[in-house]
N, C-alpha and C positions, 0 to 999 in steps of 0.2 A: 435386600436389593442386589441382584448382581453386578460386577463391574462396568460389562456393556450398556447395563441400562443405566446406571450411573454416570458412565462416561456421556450418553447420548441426551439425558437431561441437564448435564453440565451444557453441552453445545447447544441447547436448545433455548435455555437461559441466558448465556452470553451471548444468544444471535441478535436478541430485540435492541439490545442498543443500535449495533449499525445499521439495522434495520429502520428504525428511527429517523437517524441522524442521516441516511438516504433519500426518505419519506418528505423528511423535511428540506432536504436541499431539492426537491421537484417541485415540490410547493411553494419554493421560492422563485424559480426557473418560469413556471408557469405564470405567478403573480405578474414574474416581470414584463406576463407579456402584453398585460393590462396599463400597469405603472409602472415607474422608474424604481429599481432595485438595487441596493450597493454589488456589485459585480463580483468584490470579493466575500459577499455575505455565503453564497451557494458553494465557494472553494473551498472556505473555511468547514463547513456542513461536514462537505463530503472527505478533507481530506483530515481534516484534525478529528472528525466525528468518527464518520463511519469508517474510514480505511483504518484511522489507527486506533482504534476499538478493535478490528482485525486482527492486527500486527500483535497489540499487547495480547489478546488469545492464543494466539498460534506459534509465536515465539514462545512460549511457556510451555506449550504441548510439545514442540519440537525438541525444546531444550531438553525436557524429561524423555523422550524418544532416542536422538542420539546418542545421552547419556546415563543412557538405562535407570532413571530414576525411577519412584512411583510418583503414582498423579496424589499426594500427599498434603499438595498446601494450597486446596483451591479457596481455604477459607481466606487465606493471606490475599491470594489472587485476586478475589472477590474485591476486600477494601480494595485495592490499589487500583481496580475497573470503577467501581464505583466514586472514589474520590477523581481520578481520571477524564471519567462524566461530568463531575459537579462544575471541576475547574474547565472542563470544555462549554459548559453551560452557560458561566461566569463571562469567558472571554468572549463569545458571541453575543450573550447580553450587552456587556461593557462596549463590541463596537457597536452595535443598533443604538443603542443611545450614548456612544460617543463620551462615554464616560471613564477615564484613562484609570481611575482607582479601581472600578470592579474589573476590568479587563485586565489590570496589572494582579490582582487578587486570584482571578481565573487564572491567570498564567501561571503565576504561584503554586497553586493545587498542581497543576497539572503537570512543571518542574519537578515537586515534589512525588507526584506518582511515578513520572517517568523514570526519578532518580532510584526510587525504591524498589523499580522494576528492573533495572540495572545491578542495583546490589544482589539482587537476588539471582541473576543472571550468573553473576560473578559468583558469587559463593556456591550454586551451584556445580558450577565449573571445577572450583578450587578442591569440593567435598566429593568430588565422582571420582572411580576408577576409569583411568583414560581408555579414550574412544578413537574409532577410526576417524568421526567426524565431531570432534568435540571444537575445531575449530569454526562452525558452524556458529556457536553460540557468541564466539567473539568477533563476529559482523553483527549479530546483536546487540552486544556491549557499545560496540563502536557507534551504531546507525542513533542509540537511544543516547549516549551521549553528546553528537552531532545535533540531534532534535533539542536539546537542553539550552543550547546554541542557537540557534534558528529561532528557538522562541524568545531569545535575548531582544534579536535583531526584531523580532515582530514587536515588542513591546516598546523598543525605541521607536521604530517604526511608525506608532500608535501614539506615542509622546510625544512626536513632534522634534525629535532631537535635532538637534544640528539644521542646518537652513533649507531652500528648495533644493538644492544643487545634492546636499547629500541623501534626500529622500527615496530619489528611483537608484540609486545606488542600495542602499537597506533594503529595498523590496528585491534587488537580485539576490544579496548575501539570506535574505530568508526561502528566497525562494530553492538558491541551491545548497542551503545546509540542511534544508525539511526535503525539498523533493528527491534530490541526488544522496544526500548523508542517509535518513532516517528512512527513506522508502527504498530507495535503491540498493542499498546496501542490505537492507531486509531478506528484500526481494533477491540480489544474488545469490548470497547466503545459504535461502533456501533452496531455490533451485539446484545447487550442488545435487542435493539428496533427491528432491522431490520428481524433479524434471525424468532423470532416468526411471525413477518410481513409474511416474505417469505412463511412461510409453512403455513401459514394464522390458526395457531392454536394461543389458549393464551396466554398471557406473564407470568402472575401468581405473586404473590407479592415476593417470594423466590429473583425473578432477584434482585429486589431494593435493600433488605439487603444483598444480594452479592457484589451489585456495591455501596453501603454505605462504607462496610469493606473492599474491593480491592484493590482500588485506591492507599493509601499512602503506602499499602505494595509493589505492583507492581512494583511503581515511584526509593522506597527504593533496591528494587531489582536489578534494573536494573542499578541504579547510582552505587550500592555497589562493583555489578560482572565487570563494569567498572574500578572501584576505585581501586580493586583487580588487578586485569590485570596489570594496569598503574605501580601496586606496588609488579611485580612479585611475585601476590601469584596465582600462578594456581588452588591450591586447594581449594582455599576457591573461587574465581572465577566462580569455576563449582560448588562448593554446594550453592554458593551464585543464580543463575542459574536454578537448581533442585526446591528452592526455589520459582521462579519467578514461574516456572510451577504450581508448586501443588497452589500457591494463584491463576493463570489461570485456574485450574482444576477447584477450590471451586467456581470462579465467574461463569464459563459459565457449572454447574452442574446440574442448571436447562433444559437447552436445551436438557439433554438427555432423561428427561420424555418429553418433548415438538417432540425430536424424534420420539419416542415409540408410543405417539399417531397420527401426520402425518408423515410416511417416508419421504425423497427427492422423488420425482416425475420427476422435470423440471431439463432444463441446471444451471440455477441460484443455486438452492440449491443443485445441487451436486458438482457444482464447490465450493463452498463457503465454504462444509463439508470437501470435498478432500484439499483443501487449508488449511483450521485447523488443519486436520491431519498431513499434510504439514510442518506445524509450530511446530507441541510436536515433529516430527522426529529431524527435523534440530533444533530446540533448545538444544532436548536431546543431539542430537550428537555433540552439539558445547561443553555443558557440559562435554560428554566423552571425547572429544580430548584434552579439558582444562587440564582434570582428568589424563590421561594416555600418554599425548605427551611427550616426555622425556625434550623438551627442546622446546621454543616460535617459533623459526624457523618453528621446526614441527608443530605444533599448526596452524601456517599460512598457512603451506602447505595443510597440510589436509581441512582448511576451504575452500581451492578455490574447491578441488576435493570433498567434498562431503558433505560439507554442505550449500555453496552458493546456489547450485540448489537445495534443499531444498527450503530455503528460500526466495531465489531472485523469482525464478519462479512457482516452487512451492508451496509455499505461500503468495507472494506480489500480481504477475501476476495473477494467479489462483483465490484469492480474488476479486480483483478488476474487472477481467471478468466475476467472478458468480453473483455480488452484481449489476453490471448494465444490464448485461441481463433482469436482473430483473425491476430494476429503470427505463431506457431506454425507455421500452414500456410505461408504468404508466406515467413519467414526460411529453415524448410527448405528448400526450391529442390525442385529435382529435374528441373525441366522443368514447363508449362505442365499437361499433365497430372500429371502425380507432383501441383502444386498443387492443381489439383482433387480429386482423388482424397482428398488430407489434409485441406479444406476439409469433403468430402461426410462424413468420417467423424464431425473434431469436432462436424459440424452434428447426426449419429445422435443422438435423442430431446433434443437439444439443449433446444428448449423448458418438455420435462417436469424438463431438469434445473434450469434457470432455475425454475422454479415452484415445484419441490419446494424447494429453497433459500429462497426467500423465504418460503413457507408456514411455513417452519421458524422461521423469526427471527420474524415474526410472532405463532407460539406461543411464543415463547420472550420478547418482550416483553409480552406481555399477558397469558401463562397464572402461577396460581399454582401453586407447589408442584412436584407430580409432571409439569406441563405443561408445565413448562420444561425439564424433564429427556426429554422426547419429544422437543419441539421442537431441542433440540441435536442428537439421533438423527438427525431428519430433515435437520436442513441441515448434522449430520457426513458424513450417506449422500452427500448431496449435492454436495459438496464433493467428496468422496472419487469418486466416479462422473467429474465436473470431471477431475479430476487424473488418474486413470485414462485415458480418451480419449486425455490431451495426451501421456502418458507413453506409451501405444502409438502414435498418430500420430508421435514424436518417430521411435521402438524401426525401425517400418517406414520412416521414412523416410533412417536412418542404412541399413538395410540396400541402399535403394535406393543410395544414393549409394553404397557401397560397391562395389556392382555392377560391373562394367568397364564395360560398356554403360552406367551412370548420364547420362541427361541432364541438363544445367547450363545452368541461366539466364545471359544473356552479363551 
């Protein structure tokens, strides 16, 4: 079997998990509109399932990308996905029946995978001949360490630690050591490399001594506005927060001459812009709610209503559907047409599905009531249409490769 069709059956195989665990958070979404559903049951789904099902794939391929490895250890890979799953499996079991030992057991696994995708990160790193972008791998390190942390705070969270008063306090420090630490830090990471990729213009030297200075302030920022939270100071919390942004601003400042000279064109880089934007809204606005909530209760309340969808779908989801639109066609191979062909599909109403997403999140942040329960419709359809495309682009392009006749990118 040749490479590319090795590689394109690796991707094909690793997609059904998030796929799944997508699946399953709509089917929760929908339920809900029958019965009453735990709110955080579908955030867990989608962000511990299917987004970082994502993350642990692609940081592995990246990592061997910038650091010119070969793809040599996807049997290793494989455990550490699948025990990954089990413990995600565990800890959503453990909250539907409220059971703190399988949930603390889930976390467990899933510590454990994450830690061991970490070390591998790192040895990695340690065993390669240096790269222009090998700092890339160490917003990795960092983001998967951070997540190690977050699931600390979800488990006390879950346990009931400490009294009412410290409880919507834990649900911030989880919220921004998994959303901000483990996604965000992901997601910048990668953009260094990927974003100039997409719009096929230059990266330019600017990026490097961005992503030089970034990194330990970023890491620092995010630990700090947790540490704050944990330590009821909301004020410093959110200026700790305002912080984290403007060092985001100063790394990804080149992108915007990189802008200026190719606009977004395709699905891929509008999702992927709208998703950034995505992320300064709801990060700002978690800042304001830190800044201005009279009291932590509030603070918690207002994150579900209007800065989760922000975040959760509006920049987790949206991310991660722009950035494989893009990957999807290019990783499967098949030959120079077979790529195009996979290209021309994901691009099919491409736009409309970009739009229709975002209009969604938009009712869904700003509508009361019955309008937010539309606005989830719309950018579940959405979503759901997304994942569709990649899943048949995926479906015909295994068959291509299967073909005897399959042409293969050397």
């Amino acid at each position: 079997m040749t490479r590319p069709a090795r590689r394109a059956g690796w991707l094909i195989r690793t997609a059904w998990p998030p796929l799944l665990w997508l699946l399953a958070a709509v089917v929760v979404l929908l339920r809900g509109l029958v019965v009453e559903v735990d709110g955080w049951l579908p955030v867990h789904l989608v962000l511990l399932g299917a987004v970082s099902n994502v993350v642990l794939v692609w940081t592995a391929h990246f990592t061997n990308a910038v650091l010119r490895r070969p793809s040599d250890d996807r049997p290793a890979q494989a455990r550490r996905i699948v025990a990954f799953n089990v413990g995600a499996l565990l800890v959503v079991a453990g909250a539907v029946l409220e059971s703190v030992p399988l949930l603390s057991t889930g976390a467990l696994v899933v510590v454990l995978a994450v830690a061991a995708h970490a070390i591998w990160l790192a040895r990695a790193l340690r065993s390669s001949l240096p790269a222009r972008f090998a700092r890339t791998v160490r917003f990795y390190i960092a983001a998967a360490s951070l997540l190690v942390l977050g699931i600390g705070a979800g488990v006390a969270l879950e346990a009931g630690v400490g009294d009412d008063e410290i409880e919507p306090r834990l649900v911030v420090v989880h919220l921004t050591l998994n959303l901000l630490g483990w996604l965000a830090l992901t997601v910048l990471g990668t953009l260094i490399t990927l974003w100039p990729t997409m719009l096929r213009t230059p990266m330019g030297d600017a990026v490097e001594v961005a992503q030089l200075a970034a990194l330990p302030w970023l890491v620092i920022a995010v630990i700090g506005s947790a540490a704050a939270a944990l330590a009821d100071l909301r004020i410093i919390a959110a200026l700790v927060l305002v912080g984290f942004l403007a060092v985001a601003a100063r790394l990804t400042s080149p992108f915007v001459s990189q802008l200026r000279a190719k606009p977004p064109r395709e699905v891929a880089t509008w999702s992927v812009l709208a998703g950034v934007l995505w992320f300064v809204l709801g990060t700002a606005g978690l800042a304001v709610v830190e800044l201005v909530g009279p009291d932590w209760e509030a603070v918690d309340d207002r994150l579900g209503r209007h800065v989760l969808p922000c975040l959760i779908v509006g920049f987790a989801v949206q991310v991660v559907v722009g950035a494989l639109c893009y990957l999807v066609p290019v990783m499967l191979g098949g030959g120079p047409a077979a790529v195009r062909a996979s290209i021309q599909q994901v691009a099919a109403l491409g736009r409309s599905r970009v739009a229709l997403l975002n209009l969604g999140v938009l009712v869904v942040v700003l509508a009361p009531g019955a309008g937010r329960t539309l606005g989830l419709l719309v950018a579940g359809v959405a979503v759901v249409a997304d994942v569709a495309v990649l899943a048949l682009t995926a479906v015909r392009a295994s068959r291509r490769t299967a073909s005897p006749g399959a042409a293969a990118i050397p």
